[in-house]
C-alpha positions in Angstrom: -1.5 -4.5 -29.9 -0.5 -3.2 -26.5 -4.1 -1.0 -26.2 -5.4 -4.3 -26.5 -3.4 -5.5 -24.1 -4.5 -2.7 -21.5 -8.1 -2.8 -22.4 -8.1 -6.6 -21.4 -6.0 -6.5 -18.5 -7.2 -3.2 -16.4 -10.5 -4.8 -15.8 -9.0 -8.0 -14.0 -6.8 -5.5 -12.1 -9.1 -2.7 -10.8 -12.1 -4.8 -9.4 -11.2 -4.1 -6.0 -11.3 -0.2 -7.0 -14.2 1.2 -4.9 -14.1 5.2 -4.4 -14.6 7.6 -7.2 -12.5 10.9 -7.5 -12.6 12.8 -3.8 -13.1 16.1 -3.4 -10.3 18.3 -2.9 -8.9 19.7 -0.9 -7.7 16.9 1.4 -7.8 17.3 4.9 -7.3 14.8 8.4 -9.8 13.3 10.8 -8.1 11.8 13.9 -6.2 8.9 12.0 -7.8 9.7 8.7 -7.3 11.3 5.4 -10.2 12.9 4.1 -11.9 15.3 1.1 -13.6 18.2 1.7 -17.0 16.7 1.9 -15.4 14.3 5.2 -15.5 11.6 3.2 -12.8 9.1 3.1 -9.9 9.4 1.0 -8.1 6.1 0.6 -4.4 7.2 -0.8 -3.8 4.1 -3.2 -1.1 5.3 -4.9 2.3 4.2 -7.1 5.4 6.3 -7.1 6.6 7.7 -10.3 10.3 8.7 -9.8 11.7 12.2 -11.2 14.9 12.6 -9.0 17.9 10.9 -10.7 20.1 12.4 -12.9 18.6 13.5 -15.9 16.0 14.9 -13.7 12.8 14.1 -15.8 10.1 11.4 -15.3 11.0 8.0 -15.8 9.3 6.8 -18.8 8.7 10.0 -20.9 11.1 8.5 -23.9 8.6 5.1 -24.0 4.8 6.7 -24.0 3.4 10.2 -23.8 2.9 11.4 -20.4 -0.7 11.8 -20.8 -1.0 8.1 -21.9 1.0 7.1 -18.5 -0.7 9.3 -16.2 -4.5 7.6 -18.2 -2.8 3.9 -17.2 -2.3 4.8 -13.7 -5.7 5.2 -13.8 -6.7 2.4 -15.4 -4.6 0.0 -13.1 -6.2 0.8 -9.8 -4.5 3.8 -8.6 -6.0 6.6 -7.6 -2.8 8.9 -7.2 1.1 9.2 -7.5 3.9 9.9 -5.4 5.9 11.9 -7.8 9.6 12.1 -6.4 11.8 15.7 -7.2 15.3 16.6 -6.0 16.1 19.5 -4.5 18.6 21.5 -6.4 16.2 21.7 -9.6 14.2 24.0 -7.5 17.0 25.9 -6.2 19.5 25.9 -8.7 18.4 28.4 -11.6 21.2 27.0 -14.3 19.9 23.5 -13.7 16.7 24.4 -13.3 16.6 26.7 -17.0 18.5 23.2 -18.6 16.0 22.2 -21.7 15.5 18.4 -21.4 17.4 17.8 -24.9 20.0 19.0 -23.2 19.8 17.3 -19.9 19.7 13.6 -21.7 22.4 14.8 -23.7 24.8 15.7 -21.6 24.3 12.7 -20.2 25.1 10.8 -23.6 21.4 9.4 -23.6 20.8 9.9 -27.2 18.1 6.7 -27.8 16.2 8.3 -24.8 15.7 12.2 -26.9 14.7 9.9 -30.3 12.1 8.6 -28.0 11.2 11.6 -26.2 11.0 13.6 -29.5 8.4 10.5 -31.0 6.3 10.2 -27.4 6.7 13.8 -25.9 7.7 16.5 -28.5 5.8 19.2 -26.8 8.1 18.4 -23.8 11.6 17.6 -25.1 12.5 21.3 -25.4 10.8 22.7 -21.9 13.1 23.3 -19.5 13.9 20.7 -16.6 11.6 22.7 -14.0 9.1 23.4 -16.7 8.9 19.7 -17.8 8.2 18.3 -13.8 5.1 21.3 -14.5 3.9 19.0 -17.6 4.3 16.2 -15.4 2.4 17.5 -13.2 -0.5 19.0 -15.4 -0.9 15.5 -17.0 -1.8 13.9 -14.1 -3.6 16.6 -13.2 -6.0 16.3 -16.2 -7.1 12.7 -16.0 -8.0 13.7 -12.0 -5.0 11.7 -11.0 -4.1 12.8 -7.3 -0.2 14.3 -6.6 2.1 13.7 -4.1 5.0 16.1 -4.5 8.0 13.9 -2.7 11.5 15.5 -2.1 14.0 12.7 -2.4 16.9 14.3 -2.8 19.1 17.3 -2.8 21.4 16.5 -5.3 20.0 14.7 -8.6 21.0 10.3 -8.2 19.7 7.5 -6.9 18.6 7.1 -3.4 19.7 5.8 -0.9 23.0 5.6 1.4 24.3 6.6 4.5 27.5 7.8 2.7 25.6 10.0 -0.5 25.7 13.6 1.2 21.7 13.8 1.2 21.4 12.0 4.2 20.7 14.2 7.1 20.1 18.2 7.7 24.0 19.3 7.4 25.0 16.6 5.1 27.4 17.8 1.9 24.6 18.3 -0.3 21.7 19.4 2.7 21.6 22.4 3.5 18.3 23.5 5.6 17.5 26.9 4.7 18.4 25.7 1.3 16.2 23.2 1.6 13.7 25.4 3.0 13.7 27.5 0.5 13.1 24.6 -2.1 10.0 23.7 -0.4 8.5 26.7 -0.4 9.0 27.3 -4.0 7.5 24.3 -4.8 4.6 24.7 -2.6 4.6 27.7 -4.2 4.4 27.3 -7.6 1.6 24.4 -7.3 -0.7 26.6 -5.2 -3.2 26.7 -7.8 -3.0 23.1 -8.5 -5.9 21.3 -6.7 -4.8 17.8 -8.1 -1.4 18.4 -5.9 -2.6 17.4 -2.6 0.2 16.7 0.1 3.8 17.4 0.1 6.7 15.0 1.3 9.1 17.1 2.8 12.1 14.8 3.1 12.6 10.9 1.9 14.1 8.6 4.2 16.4 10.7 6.7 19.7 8.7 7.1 23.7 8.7 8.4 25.7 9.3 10.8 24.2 13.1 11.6 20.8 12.1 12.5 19.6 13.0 15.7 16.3 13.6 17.3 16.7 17.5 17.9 17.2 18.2 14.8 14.7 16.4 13.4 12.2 18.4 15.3 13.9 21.3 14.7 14.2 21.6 11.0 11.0 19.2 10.2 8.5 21.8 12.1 10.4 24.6 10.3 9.5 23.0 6.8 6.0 21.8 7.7 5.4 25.6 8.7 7.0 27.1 5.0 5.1 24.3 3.2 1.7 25.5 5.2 2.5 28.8 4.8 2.9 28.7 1.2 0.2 26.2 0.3 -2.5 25.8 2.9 -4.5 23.1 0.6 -1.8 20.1 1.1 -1.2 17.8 3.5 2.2 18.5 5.1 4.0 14.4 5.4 6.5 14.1 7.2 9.4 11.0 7.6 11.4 9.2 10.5 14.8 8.2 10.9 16.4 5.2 10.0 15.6 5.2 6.4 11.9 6.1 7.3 11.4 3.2 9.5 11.4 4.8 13.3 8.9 7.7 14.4 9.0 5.9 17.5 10.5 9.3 19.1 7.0 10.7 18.5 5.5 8.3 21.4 6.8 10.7 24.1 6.9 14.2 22.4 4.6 15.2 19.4 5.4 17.7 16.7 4.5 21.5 17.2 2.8 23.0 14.7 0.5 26.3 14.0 -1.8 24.7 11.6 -4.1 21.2 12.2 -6.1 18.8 10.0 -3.1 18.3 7.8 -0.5 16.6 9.1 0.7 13.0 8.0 3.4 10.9 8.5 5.2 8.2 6.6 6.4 4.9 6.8 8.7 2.6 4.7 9.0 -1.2 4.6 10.7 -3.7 2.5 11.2 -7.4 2.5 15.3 -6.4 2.0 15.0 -3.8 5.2 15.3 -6.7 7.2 18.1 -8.7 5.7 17.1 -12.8 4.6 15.2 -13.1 7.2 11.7 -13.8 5.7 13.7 -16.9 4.1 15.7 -18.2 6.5 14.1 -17.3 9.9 10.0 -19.3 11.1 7.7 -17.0 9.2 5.1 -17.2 12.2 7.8 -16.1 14.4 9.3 -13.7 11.8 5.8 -11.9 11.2 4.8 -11.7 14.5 8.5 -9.8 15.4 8.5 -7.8 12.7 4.7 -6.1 12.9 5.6 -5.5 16.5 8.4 -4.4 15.9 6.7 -1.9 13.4 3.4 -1.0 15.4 6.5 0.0 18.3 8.3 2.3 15.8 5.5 3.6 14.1 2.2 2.1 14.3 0.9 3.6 17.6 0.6 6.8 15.5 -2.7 5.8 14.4 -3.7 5.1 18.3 -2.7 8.6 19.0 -4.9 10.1 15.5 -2.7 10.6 13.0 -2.9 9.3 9.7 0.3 6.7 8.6 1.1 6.6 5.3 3.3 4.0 3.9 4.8 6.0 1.0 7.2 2.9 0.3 6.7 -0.7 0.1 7.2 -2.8 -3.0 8.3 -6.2 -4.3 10.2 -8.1 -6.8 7.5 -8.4 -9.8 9.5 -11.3 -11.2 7.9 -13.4 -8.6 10.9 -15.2 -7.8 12.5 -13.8 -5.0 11.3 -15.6 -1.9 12.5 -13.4 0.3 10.3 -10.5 -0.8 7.3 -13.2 -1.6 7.0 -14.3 1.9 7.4 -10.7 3.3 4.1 -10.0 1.1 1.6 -12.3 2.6 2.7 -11.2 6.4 2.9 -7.4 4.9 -1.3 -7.5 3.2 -2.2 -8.8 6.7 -0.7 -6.4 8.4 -1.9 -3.4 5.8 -5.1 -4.4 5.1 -5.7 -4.7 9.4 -4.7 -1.3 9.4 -5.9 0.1 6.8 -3.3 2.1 5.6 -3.1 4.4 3.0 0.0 3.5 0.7 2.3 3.8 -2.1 3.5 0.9 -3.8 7.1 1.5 -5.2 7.1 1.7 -8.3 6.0 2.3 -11.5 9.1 2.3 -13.2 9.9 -0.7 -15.8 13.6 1.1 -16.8 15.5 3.9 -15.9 17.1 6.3 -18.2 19.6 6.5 -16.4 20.7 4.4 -12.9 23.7 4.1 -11.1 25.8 4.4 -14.3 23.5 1.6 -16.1 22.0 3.2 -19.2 18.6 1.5 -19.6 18.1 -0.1 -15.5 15.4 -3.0 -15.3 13.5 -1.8 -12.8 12.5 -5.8 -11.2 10.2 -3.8 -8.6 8.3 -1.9 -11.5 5.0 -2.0 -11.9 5.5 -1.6 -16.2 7.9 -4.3 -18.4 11.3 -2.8 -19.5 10.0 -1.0 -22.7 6.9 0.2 -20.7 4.6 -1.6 -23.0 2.9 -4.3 -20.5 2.5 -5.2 -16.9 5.5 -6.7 -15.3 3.6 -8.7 -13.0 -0.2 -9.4 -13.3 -0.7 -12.1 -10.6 1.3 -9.9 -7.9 -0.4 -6.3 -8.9 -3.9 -7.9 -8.6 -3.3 -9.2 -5.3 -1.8 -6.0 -3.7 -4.8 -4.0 -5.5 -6.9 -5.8 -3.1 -5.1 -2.8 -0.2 -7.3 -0.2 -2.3 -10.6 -1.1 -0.8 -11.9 0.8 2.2 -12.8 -1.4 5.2 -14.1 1.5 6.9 -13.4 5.4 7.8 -15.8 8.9 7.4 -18.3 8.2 4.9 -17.8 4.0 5.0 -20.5 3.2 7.9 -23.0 1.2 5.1 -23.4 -1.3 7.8 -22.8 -1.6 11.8 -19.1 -3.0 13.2 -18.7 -6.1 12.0 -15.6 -8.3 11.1 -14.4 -9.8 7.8 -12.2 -12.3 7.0 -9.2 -11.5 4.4 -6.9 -14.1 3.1 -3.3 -12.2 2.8 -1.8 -14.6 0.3 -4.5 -14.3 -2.5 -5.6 -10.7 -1.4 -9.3 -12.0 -1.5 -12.0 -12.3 1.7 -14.1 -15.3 2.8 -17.6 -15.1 1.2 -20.5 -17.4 0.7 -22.5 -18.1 -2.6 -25.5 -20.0 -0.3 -25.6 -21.2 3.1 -25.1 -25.0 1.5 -22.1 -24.3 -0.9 -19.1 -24.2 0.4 -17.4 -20.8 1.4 -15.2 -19.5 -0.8 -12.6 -16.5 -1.6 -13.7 -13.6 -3.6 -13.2 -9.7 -3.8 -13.6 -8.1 -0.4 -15.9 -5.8 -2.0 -18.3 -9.0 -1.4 -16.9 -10.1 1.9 -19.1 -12.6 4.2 -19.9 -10.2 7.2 -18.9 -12.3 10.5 -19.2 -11.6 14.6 -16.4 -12.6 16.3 -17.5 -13.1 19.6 -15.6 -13.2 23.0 -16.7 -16.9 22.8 -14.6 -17.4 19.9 -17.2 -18.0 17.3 -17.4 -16.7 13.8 -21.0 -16.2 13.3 -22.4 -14.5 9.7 -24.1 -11.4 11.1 -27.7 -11.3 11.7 -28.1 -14.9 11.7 -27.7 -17.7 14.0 -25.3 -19.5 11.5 -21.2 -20.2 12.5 -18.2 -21.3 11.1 -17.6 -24.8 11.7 -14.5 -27.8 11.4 -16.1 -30.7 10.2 -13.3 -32.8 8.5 -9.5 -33.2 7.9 -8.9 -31.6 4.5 -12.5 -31.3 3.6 -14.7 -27.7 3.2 -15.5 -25.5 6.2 -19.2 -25.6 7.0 -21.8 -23.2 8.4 -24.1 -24.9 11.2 -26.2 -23.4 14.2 -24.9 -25.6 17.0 -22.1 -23.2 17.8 -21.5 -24.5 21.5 -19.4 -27.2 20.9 -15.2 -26.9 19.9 -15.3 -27.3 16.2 -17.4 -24.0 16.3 -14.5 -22.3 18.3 -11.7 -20.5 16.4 -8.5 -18.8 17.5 -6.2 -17.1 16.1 -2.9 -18.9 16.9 1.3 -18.8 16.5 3.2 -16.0 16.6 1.6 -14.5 13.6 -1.9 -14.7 14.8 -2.7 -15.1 11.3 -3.9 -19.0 11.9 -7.3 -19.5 12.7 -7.3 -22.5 14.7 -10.3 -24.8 15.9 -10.7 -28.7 16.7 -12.3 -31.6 15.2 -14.5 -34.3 17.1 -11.6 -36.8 17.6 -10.1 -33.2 19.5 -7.4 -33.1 17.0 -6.1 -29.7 15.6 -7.2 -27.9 12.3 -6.6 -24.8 10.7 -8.6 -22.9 8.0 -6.7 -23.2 4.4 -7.6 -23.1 0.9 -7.6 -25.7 -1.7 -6.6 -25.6 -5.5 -9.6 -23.6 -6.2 -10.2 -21.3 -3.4 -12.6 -23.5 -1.4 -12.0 -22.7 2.5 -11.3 -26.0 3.9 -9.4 -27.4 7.5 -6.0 -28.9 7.1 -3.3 -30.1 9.9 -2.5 -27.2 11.1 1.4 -25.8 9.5 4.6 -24.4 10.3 3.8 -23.9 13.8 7.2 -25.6 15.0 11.0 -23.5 14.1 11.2 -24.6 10.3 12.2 -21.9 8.1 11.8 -23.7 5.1 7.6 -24.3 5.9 5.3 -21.5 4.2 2.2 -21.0 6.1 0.5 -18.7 3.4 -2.5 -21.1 2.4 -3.6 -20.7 6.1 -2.6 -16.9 7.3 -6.2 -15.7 7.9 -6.4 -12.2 9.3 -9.9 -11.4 11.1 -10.4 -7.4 9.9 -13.3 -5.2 11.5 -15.2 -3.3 8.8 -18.4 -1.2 8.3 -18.6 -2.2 4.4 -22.0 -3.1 3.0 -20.7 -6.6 1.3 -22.5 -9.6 0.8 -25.8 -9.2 0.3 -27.2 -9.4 4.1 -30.9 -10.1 3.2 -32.5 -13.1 5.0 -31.1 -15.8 2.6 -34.0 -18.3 0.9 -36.5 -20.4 3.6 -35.6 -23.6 1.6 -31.4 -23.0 2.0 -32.3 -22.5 5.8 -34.6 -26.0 5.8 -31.8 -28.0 4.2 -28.9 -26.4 6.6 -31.0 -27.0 10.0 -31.7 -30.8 8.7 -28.6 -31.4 7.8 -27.9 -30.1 11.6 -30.2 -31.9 13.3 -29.2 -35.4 11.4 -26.0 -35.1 12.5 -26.4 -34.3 16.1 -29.3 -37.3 16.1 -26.6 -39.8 14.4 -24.5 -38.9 17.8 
C-alpha cells in the first residue's frame, strides 16, 4: 500500500524538477555553485539528521536506508544535508560502539526490532561505520552529500547554554575539532557523491566574537581543503547562522578558490510572533532587508549563499510559520538560492528525552510511511527550478512573474484566455520596462486592468494607466495599476488560479489582513518557458479587434 502511495504522489511533487544528475566535482563561479562541466548546480536539498544521541540516522528502524535515500529522490531533491557530531569522529570508544548497542544503552529497544527488520546489514556496524552506510546509500542512487557538523557532543541542537556553542565552549575544543574535520574529509576522499562540507552549525553564546571566528573558521576551511580538495568548504555566521554581516568589510583568507560557500538560516520562530501579530507588508519588507544587510550582499560580492536551514510546520496550521512562507518563496526564488529544507525527519529515536519525537517540521508522517504535508512540499518544490546561472542562458534576460503563495508563475494558454498560474517551468516571459509595463517578450502585447475583480487582459495600447504596474507596500510584492474610473487594483488570483485585479489589500497597519493572493514577485530569468513562437494569425485578429472596439466605443 504505501509504494502505491509514493508511485502516485512523487509525480505531483517533482514537476518543477528540472536538472539531471551534475557532474562532480562541484566547484564556484562568482555567486554560483557549479559541476565540473560549468554547468549549474542547483543545491535543492533536505537535511537528514545523524547527530543526536544514539548517533545514527533518523529513520533507519522505519525503512531501509536504500529505500529512503531512493524517496529523496523521488520527492524532488537532488541532495542531503546529512548532520554528524563531533566526538563520533574523535572519540574511538564511541566511535567502535555497534549500533545495537548504542539504541540499547539508550533503552530504545522497539527502535533495534526495527532496525534488525529494515537494516540488518547495519544494526551490528559500528556507529562510525553505520554514518559510512549512510553515506554509501545515498551515494548509490546519485544522491548528492553534504557532510554537516552540528555538534560536538551527541543531542539536540540548539542553545546558548549546551557547551557546543562557540570555539572554547565545554564541549568545543578547536584543535579537537580540527582534527574531526579532517578525519572526516578524510575518510570520504574517495567519495565523489560527498560534495561540500559544513564545518560548524549555527555558532552561538556568550563566547562569540568576530576574531575568533576568522581565526578558527580559516583554520578549518584550510584542514578540510587540505584533506579533500573535491568539496566545497561552507562555512556559518553568528547568531545562530543568521549574521555574516562582519564579511561586508573584511573577507575570509584562504589558500584555495572556487570552493568556498557560505550559509544562511531562517525560520518563521527566529523572529518571535511577528509574522502573526505585526502588518505582513511591513513585516516582509523589514525582515528581507534585514536579511540581504546580514547576509544577502554576499551574493553582490560573488559568493554563493546557501540556506542550509529553513523549514516549516507541515501541519499547516501554524500561522506564524504559514505567513513567513509566502514572504520567504519571494524572497528565495528572487534570489535564487540554493537551499535545504529542514527536514526529513517524521520521528526521532530519540529527542530531548521523548522516545519516539513527532517531528511537525518533517518532510515524512511519524511512522515514515507517507508525506506529512503534500500541499506545503509541492509549493516549496517550486524553489528547485533554475531561473538562471552557467549553463541556463536558453533565452535572452527577460523577467517572469512568480506567485509566492502557490509557488506557481503567471503563464498564458492563448493571447484570448485568461492568464493563469502554472509551473514556472512554463512561465509567460515578460519585459518590465522603465515605463512600468509588463510586455510578453517579442510581441507588442501588455498586461492590462480592465475590471474590479474580473481577469487581467493582454492588449497593445500600453500607453495609457491600466497598462502601468508597480510594485507597491513595504513588501514590494503588490503589483499595483489603475482602472479607468483612476481607482486602485492589484493583481490576485481567484478560486482557480485565474489572474484577476481586486481592491488592492492590507496596505494599511492590520495584522490580522493576509496579502498572500496578491504578493507577486517580478523575477529575471534566462529560462526557455512558454513556448515563444509567434502565437496563431487568427488569436492576434481577435485580440487587436477586441482593442480597437474598445478604444472606438471611447
Amino acid at each position: 500500500m504505501a509504494s502505491l502511495f509514493y508511485f502516485l504522489l512523487f509525480p505531483l511533487l517533482s514537476l518543477c524538477t528540472t536538472t539531471s544528475a551534475a557532474a562532480l566535482p562541484l566547484s564556484t563561479e562568482s555567486r554560483w555553485i557549479v559541476d565540473e562541466s560549468g554547468h549549474r548546480a542547483k543545491l535543492a536539498c533536505v537535511n537528514w539528521p545523524s547527530h543526536l544521541e544514539v548517533m545514527v540516522a533518523e529513520g533507519l528502524s522505519k525503512k531501509p536506508a536504500e529505500q529512503i535515500s531512493s524517496e529523496i529522490l523521488d520527492l524532488g531533491f537532488n541532495c542531503v544535508r546529512l548532520t554528524w557530531p563531533l566526538f563520533l569522529f574523535t572519540n574511538d570508544t564511541l566511535a567502535s560502539l555497534t549500533v545495537r548497542q548504542s539504541f540499547k544503552n539508550l533503552g530504545l529497544f522497539e527502535a533495534i526490532a526495527g532496525l534488525q527488520i529494515n537494516n540488518p546489514s547495519i544494526i551490528d556496524l559500528s556507529l562510525i561505520n553505520a554514518y559510512k552506510a549512510v553515506v554509501g546509500s545515498l551515494a548509490k542512487k546519485n544522491v548528492m552529500i553534504i557532510l554537516d557538523n552540528h555538534t560536538s557532543k551527541p543531542g539536540w541542537c540548539c542553545s546558548n547554554f549546551d557547551g557546543n556553542g562557540f570555539f572554547g565552549d565545554v564541549y568545543f575544543n578547536p584543535n579537537l575539532w580540527i582534527k574531526g574535520l579532517t578525519r572526516v574529509a578524510t575518510i570520504f576522499n574517495d567519495t565523489p557523491s560527498v560534495v561540500a562540507m559544513s564545518l560548524r552549525n549555527e555558532l552561538r553564546g556568550s563566547r562569540q566574537n568576530v576574531d575568533d571566528w576568522y581565526r578558527y573558521m580559516q583554520k578549518g576551511a584550510e584542514a578540510v581543503h587540505a584533506a579533500n580538495p573535491n568539496v566545497l568548504v561552507i562555512l556559518s555566521g553568528l547568531n545562530y547562522d543568521r549574521d555574516l554581516s562582519f564579511l561586508l568589510k573584511k573577507p575570509v583568507s584562504l589558500s584555495f578558490s572556487n570552493k568556498l560557500v557560505f550559509e544562511l538560516h531562517w525560520y518563521g520562530f527566529s523572529d518571535g510572533e511577528v509574522w502573526e501579530n505585526g502588518n505582513l507588508n511591513q513585516v516582509c519588507g523589514d525582515l528581507v532587508g534585514e536579511t540581504t544587510r546580514k547576509a544577502g550582499f554576499l551574493l553582490d560580492q560573488g559568493y554563493p549563499l546557501f540556506l542550509s536551514e529553513f523549514g516549516v510546520d507541515m501541519r499547516g496550521t501554524n500561522v506564524n510559520d504559514n505567513r513567513y512562507l509566502n514572504c520567504f518563496m519571494g524572497w528565495a526564488a528572487e534570489l535564487d538560492l540554493d537551499w535545504a529544507l529542514w527536514v526529513l525527519t517524521g520521528s526521532y529515536y530519540l529527542r530531548q528525552g521523548v522516545v519516539g519525537f513527532d517531528e511537525t517540521y518533517g518532510v515524512y508522517n511519524w511512522n515514515w510511511c507517507g508525506v506529512r504535508n503534500q500541499t506545503i512540499l509541492h509549493k516549496i518544490s517550486a524553489l528547485q527550478y533554475p531561473f538562471k546561472g552557467p549553463g541556463y542562458s536558453e533565452a535572452r534576460l527577460h523577467q517572469v512573474i512568480f506567485h509566492p503563495m502557490t509557488g506557481l508563475c503567471v503563464k498564458r494558454l492563448s493571447l484570448v484566455d485568461p492568464l493563469v498560474l502554472g509551473p514556472c517551468s512554463e512561465a509567460e516571459a515578460w519585459t518590465y520596462t522603465p515605463q512600468k509595463t509588463l510586455t510578453i517578450e517579442g510581441t507588442y502585447f501588455c498586461l492590462q486592468a480592465d475590471k474590479l475583480g474580473q481577469p487581467a487582459k493582454l492588449g497593445i495600447i500600453c500607453s495609457d494607466a491600466g497598462s502601468k504596474w508597480e510594485a507597491i507596500s513595504d513588501s514590494k510584492m503588490h503589483l499595483s495599476s489603475k482602472l479607468k474610473d483612476g481607482s486602485n487594483v492589484c493583481l490576485d488570483i481567484d478560486s482557480d488560479n485565474n489572474i484577476v485585479t481586486n481592491n488592492c489589500k492590507c496596505l494599511d497597519k492590520n495584522s490580522k489582513c493576509d496579502p498572500g493572493s496578491q504578493w507577486f514577485k517580478i523575477i529575471d530569468s534566462t529560462r526557455q518557458g512558454a513556448d515563444s513562437s509567434l502565437p496563431e494569425i487568427s488569436s492576434i485578429v481577435k485580440l487587436i479587434s477586441k482593442n480597437l472596439l474598445a478604444s472606438f466605443s471611447l
